[in-house]
C-alpha positions as a Markdown table, in Angstrom:
| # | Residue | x | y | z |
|---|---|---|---|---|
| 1 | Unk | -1.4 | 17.5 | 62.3 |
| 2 | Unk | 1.3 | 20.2 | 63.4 |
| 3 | Unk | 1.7 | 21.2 | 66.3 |
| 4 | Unk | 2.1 | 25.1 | 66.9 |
| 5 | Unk | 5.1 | 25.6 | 69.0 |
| 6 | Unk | 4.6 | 27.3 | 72.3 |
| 7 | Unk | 6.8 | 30.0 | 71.3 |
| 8 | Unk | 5.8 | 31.3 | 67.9 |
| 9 | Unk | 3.8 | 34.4 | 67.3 |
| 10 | Unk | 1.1 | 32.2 | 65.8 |
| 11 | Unk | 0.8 | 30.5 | 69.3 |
| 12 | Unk | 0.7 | 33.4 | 71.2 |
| 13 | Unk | -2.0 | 34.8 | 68.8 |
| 14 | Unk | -4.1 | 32.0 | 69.1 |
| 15 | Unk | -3.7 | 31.6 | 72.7 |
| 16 | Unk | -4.7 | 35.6 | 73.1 |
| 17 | Unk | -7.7 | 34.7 | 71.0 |
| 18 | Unk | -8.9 | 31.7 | 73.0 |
| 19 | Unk | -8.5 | 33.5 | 75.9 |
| 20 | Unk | -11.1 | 36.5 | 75.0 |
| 21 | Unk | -13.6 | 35.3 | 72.9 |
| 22 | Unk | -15.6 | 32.2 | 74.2 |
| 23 | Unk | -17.0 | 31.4 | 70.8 |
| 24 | Unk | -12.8 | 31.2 | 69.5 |
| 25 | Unk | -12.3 | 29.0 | 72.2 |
| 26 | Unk | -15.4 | 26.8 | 71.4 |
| 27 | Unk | -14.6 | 26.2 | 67.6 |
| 28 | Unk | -11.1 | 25.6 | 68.6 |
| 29 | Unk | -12.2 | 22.9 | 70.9 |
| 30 | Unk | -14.3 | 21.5 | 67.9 |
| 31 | Unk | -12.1 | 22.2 | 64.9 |
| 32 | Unk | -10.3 | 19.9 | 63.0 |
| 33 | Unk | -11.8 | 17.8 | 60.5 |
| 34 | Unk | -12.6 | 14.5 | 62.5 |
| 35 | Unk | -14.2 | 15.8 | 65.8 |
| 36 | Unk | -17.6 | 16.5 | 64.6 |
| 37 | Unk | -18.2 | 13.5 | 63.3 |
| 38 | Unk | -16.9 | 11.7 | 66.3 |
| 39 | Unk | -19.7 | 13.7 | 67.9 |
| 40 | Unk | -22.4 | 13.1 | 65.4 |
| 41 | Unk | -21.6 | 9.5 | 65.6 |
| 42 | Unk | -21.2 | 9.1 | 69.7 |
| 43 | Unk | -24.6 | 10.8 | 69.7 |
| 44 | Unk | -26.2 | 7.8 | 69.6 |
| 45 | Unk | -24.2 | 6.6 | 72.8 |
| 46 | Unk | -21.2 | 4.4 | 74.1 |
| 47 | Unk | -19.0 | 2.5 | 71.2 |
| 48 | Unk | -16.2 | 0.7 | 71.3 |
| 49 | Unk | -12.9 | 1.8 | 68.9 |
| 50 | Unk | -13.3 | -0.3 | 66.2 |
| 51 | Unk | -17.4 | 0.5 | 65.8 |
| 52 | Unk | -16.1 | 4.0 | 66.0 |
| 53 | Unk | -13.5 | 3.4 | 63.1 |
| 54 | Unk | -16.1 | 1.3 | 61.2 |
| 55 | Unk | -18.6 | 4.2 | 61.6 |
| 56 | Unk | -16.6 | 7.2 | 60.3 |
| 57 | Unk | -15.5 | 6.4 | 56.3 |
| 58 | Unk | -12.3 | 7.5 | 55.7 |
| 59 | Unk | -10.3 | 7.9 | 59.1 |
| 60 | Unk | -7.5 | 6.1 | 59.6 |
| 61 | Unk | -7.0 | 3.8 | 63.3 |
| 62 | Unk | -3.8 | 6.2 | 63.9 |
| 63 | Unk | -6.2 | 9.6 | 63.2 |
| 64 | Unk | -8.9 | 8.2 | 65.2 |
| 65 | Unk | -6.5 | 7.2 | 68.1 |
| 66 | Unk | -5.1 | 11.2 | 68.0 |
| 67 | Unk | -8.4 | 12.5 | 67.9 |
| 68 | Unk | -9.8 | 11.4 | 70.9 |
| 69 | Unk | -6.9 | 11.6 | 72.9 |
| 70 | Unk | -7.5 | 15.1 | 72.1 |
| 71 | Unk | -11.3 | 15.3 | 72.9 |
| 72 | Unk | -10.4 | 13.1 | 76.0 |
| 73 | Unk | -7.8 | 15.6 | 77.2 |
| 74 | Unk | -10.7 | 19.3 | 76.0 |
| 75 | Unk | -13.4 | 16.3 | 78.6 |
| 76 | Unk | -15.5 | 16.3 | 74.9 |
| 77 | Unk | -15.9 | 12.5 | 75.6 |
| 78 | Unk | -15.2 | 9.8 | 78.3 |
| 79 | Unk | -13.1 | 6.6 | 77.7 |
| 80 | Unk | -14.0 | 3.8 | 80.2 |
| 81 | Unk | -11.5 | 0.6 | 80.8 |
| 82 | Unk | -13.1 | -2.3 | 82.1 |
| 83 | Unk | -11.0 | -5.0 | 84.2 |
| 84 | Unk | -11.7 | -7.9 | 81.3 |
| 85 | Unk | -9.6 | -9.8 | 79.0 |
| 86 | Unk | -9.3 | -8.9 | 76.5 |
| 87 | Unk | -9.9 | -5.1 | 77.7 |
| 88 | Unk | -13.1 | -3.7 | 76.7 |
| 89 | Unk | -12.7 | 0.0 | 76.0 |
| 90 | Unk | -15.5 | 2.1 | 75.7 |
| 91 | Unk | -15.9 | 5.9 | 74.4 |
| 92 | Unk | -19.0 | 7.9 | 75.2 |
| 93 | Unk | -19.8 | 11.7 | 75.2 |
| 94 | Unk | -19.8 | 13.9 | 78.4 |
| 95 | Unk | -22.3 | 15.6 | 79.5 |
| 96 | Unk | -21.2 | 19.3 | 78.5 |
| 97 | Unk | -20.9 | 17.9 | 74.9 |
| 98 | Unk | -24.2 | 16.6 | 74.8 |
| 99 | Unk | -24.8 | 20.2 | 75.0 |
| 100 | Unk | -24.1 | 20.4 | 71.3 |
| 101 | Unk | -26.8 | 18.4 | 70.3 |
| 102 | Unk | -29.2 | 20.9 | 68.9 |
| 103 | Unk | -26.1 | 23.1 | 67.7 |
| 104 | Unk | -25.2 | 20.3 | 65.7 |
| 105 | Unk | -29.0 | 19.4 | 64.3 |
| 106 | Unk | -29.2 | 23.1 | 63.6 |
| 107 | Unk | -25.6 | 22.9 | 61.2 |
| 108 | Unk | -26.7 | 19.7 | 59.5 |
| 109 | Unk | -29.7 | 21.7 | 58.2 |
| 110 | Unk | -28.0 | 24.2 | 57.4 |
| 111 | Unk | -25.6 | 21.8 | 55.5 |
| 112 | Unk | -28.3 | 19.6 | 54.2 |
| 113 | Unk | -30.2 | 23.7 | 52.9 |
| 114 | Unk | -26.6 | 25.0 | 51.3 |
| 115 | Unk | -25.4 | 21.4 | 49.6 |
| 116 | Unk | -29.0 | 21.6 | 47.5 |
| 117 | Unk | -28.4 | 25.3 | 46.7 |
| 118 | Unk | -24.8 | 24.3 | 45.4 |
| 119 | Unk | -25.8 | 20.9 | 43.4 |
């Protein structure tokens, strides 16, 4: 992942953007490849890392860490520590993303509709 330095016209661009237009802001919350399907997959409630990892084919442990450090940091998920050892970490959706329930059923229709029209 590259990280847009705070100086560059592209950052300024997108930071213009972000700033006026709520639905800019929104996918740019939600974009990247991975944070979707963290959603889809925390929809069904709390999981540990490695039931996270298990659950999504194809992300690597380093991807997965990055990713919700980034949804953590945007409050798209909480991550609770309990006083055990071993630690017992847990990641759950907040309540604002829950929010994005039906906008998500809604796109997997509309995924499920335009993969049959392509295949």
């Amino acid at each position: 992942m590259t990280k847009i330095k705070e100086t560059s016209t592209h950052f300024e661009n997108k930071q213009s953007l972000t700033e006026c237009n709520a639905t800019i802001y929104a996918t740019d919350l939600l974009s990247g490849q991975w944070t979707l399907a963290i959603c889809c997959v925390l929809e069904k409630g709390k999981m540990r890392f490695g039931e996270l990892k298990k659950s999504i084919p194809g992300i690597t442990e380093r991807m997965l860490t990055l990713q919700l450090r980034k949804m953590e940091a945007n409050k798209l998920i909480k991550r609770t520590v309990y006083a055990e050892v071993p630690p017992r970490v847990e990641y759950e959706m907040t309540a604002i993303t829950h929010e994005l329930d039906p906008i998500v059923k809604e796109l997997q229709a509309w995924g499920e509709k335009h993969r049959k029209m392509m295949g």
